[in-house]
C-alpha positions as CSV (number, residue, x, y, z in Angstrom):
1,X,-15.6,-5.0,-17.6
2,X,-15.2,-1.7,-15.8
3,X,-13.8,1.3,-17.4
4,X,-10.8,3.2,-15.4
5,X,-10.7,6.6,-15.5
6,X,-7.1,6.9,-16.4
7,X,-4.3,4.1,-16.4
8,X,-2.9,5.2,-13.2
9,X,-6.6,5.0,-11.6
10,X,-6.6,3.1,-8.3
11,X,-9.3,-0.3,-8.6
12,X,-11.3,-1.4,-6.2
13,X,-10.4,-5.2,-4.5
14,X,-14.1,-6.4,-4.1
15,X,-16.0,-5.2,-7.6
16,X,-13.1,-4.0,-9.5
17,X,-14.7,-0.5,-10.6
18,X,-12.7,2.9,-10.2
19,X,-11.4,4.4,-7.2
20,X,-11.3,8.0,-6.5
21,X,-9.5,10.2,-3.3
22,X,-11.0,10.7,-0.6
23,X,-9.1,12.3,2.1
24,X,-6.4,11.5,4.4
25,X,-5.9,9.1,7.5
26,X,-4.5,10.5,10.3
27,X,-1.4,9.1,9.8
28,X,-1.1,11.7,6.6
29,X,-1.8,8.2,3.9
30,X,-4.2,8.8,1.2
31,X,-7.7,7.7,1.2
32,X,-9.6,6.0,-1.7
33,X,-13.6,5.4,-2.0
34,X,-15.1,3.2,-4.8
35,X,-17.5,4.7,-7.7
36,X,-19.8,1.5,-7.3
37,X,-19.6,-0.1,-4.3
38,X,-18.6,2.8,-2.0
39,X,-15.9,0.9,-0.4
40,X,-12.5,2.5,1.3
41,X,-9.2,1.3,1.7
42,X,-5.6,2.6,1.5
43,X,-3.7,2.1,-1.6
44,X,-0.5,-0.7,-0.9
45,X,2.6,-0.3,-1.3
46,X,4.0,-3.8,-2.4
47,X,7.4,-2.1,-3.7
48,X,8.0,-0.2,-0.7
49,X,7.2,-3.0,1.9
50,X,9.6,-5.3,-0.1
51,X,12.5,-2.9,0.0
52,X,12.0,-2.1,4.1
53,X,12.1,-6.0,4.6
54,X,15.3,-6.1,2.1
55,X,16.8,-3.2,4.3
56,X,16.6,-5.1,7.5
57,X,18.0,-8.2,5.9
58,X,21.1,-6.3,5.0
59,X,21.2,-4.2,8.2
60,X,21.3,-8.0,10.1
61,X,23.5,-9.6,7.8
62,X,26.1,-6.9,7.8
63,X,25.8,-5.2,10.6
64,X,26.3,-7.8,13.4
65,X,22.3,-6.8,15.0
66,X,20.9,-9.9,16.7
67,X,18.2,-11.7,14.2
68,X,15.5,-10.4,17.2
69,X,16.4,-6.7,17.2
70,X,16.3,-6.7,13.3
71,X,13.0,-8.4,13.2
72,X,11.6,-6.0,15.9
């Protein structure tokens, strides 16, 4: 088992060791690299996505939008 540097530590998807920062995207997102396997990715969101997708389900069901505007 891999050790994590702290509890909020991001872990990698393919070997599961420590992530650390490394930089921005253009797009102003942060950047992580893997200890191990030197790997990069962008941290998810899961609870945010959710939320925008719940937002547009409200928006069309109470606000009258077509089911094709609110999907766009």
């Amino acid at each position: 088992m891999v050790k994590r540097k702290s509890s909020r530590a991001a872990l990698c998807e393919l070997c599961g060791g420590s992530m650390r920062k490394n930089g921005f995207t253009s797009g102003g997102r942060q950047r992580w690299r893997c200890d191990a396997c030197r790997c990069s990715r962008l941290r998810r969101r899961p609870d945010a996505t959710r939320l925008a997708w719940f937002r547009a389900f409200l928006d069309w069901l109470l606000g009258g939008v077509s089911m094709g505007r609110a999907a766009a």
